[in-house]
Backbone as CSV, one residue per row, in Angstrom:
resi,resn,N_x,N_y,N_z,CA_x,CA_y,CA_z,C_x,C_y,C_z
1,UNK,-27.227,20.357,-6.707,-27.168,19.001,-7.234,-27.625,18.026,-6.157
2,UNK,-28.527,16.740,-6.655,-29.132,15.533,-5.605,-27.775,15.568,-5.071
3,UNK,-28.163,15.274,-3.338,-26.999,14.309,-2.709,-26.776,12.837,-2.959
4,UNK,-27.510,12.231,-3.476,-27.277,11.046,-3.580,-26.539,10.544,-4.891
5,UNK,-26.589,11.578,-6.224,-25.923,11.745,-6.988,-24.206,12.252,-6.461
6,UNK,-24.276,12.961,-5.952,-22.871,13.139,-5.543,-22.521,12.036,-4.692
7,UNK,-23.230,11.254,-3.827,-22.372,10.361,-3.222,-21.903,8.858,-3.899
8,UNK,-22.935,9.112,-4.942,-22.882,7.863,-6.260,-20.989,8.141,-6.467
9,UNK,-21.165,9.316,-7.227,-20.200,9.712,-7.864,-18.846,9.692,-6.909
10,UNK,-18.876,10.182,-5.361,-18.063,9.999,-4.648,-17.519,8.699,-4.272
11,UNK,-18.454,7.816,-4.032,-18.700,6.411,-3.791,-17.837,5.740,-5.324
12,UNK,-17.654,5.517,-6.664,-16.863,5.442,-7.718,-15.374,5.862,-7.740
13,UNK,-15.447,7.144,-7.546,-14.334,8.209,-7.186,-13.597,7.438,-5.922
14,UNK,-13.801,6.510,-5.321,-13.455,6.469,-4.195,-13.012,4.667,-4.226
15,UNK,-13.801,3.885,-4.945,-13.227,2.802,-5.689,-12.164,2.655,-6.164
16,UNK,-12.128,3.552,-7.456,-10.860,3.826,-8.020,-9.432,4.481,-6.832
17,UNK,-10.137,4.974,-5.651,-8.560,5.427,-4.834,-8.081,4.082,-4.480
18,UNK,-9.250,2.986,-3.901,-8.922,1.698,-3.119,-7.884,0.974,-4.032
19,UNK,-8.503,0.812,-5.106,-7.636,-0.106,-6.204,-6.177,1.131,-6.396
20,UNK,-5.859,2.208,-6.560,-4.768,2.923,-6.420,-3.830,2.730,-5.939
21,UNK,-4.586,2.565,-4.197,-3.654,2.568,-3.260,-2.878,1.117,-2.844
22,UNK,-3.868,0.156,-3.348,-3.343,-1.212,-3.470,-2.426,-1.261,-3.804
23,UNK,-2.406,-1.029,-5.568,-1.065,-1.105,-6.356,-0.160,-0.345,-5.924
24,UNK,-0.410,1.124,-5.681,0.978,1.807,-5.447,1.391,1.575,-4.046
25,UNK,1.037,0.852,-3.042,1.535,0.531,-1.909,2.210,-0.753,-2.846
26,UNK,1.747,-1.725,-3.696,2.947,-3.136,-4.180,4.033,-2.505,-4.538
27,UNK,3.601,-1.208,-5.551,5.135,-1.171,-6.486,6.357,-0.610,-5.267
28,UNK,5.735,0.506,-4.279,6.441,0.619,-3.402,6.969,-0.251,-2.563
29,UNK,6.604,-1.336,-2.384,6.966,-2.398,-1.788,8.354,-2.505,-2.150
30,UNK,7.860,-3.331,-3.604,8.881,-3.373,-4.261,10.404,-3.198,-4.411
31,UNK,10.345,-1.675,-4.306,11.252,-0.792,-4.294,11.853,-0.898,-3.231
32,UNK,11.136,-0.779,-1.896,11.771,-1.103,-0.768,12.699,-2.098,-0.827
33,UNK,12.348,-3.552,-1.190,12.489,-4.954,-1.383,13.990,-4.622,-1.994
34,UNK,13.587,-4.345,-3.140,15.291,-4.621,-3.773,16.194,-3.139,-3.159
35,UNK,15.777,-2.460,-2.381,16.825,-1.674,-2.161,17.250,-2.707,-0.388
36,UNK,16.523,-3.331,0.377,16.621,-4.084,1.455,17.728,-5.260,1.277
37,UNK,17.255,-5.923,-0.310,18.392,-7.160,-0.030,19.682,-6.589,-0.613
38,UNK,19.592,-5.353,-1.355,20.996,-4.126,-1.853,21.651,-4.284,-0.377
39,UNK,21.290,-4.018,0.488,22.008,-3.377,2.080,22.636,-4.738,2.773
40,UNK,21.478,-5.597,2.785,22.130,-6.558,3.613,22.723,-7.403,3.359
41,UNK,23.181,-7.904,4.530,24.571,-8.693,4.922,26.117,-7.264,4.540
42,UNK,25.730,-6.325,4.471,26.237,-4.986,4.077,27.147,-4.304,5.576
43,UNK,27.590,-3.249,5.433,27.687,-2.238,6.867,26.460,-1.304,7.199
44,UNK,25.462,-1.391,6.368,23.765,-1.426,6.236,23.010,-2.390,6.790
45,UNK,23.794,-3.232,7.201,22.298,-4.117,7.774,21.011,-3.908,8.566
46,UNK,21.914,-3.194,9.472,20.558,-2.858,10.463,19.904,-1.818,9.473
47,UNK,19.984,-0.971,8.290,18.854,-0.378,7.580,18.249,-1.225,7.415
48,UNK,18.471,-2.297,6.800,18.232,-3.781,5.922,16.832,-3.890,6.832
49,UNK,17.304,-4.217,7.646,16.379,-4.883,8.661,15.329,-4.142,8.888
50,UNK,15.494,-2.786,9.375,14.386,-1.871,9.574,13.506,-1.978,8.342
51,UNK,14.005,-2.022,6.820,13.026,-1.573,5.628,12.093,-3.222,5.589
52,UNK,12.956,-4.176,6.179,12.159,-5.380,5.910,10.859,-5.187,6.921
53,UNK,11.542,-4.817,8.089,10.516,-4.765,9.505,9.036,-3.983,8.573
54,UNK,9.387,-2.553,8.195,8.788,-1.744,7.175,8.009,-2.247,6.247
55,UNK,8.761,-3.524,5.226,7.841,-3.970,4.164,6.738,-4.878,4.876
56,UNK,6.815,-5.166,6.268,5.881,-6.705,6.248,4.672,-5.593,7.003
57,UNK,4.424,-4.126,7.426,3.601,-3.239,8.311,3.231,-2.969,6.957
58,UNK,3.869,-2.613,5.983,3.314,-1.852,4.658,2.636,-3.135,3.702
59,UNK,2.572,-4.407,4.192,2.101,-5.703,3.243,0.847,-5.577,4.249
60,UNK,0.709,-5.204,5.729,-0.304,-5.740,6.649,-1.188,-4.551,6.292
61,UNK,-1.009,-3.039,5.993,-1.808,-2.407,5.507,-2.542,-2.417,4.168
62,UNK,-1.505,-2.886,3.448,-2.560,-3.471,1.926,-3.034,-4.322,2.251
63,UNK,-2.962,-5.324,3.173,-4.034,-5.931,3.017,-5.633,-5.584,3.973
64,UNK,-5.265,-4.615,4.558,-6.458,-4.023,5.389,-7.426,-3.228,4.131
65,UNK,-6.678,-2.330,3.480,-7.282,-1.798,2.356,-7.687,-2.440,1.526
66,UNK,-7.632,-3.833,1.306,-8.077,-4.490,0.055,-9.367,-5.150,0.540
67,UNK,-8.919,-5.587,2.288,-10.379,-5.781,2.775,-11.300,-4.694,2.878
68,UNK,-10.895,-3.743,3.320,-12.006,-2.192,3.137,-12.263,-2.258,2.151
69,UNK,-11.734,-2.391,0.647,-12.112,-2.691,-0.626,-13.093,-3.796,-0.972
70,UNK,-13.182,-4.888,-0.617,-13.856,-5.785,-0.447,-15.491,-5.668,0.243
71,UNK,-15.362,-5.014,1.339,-16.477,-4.545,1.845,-17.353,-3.458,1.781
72,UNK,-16.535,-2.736,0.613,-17.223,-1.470,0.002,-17.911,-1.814,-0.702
């Protein structure tokens, strides 16, 4: 098969992961989020804190991927 056909096809295939990983890095967010403000002010806090520390590294990577998305 052309290579350039497969990289078409890879290149599509590979769109659809960007937009994937966007969303399922939000909904995970998410999840984090309401299990974070569950803990704190808790005998959990310091989890609290770590998953927040967590959500704002996991917000700075979606948004790296959405720029890689952007520039694809």
């Amino acid at each position: 098969m052309d290579a350039k056909l497969n990289m078409d096809k890879d290149e599509e295939i590979f769109k659809v992961f960007l937009a994937h990983w966007i969303n399922h890095t939000g909904d995970h967010i998410e999840g984090y989020r309401e299990w974070a403000e569950k803990l704190k002010d808790t005998s959990k806090d310091s989890v609290s804190r770590e998953i927040f520390l967590a959500i704002e590294k996991m917000r700075a990577a979606q948004k790296k991927i959405m720029e890689a998305k952007m520039r694809f």
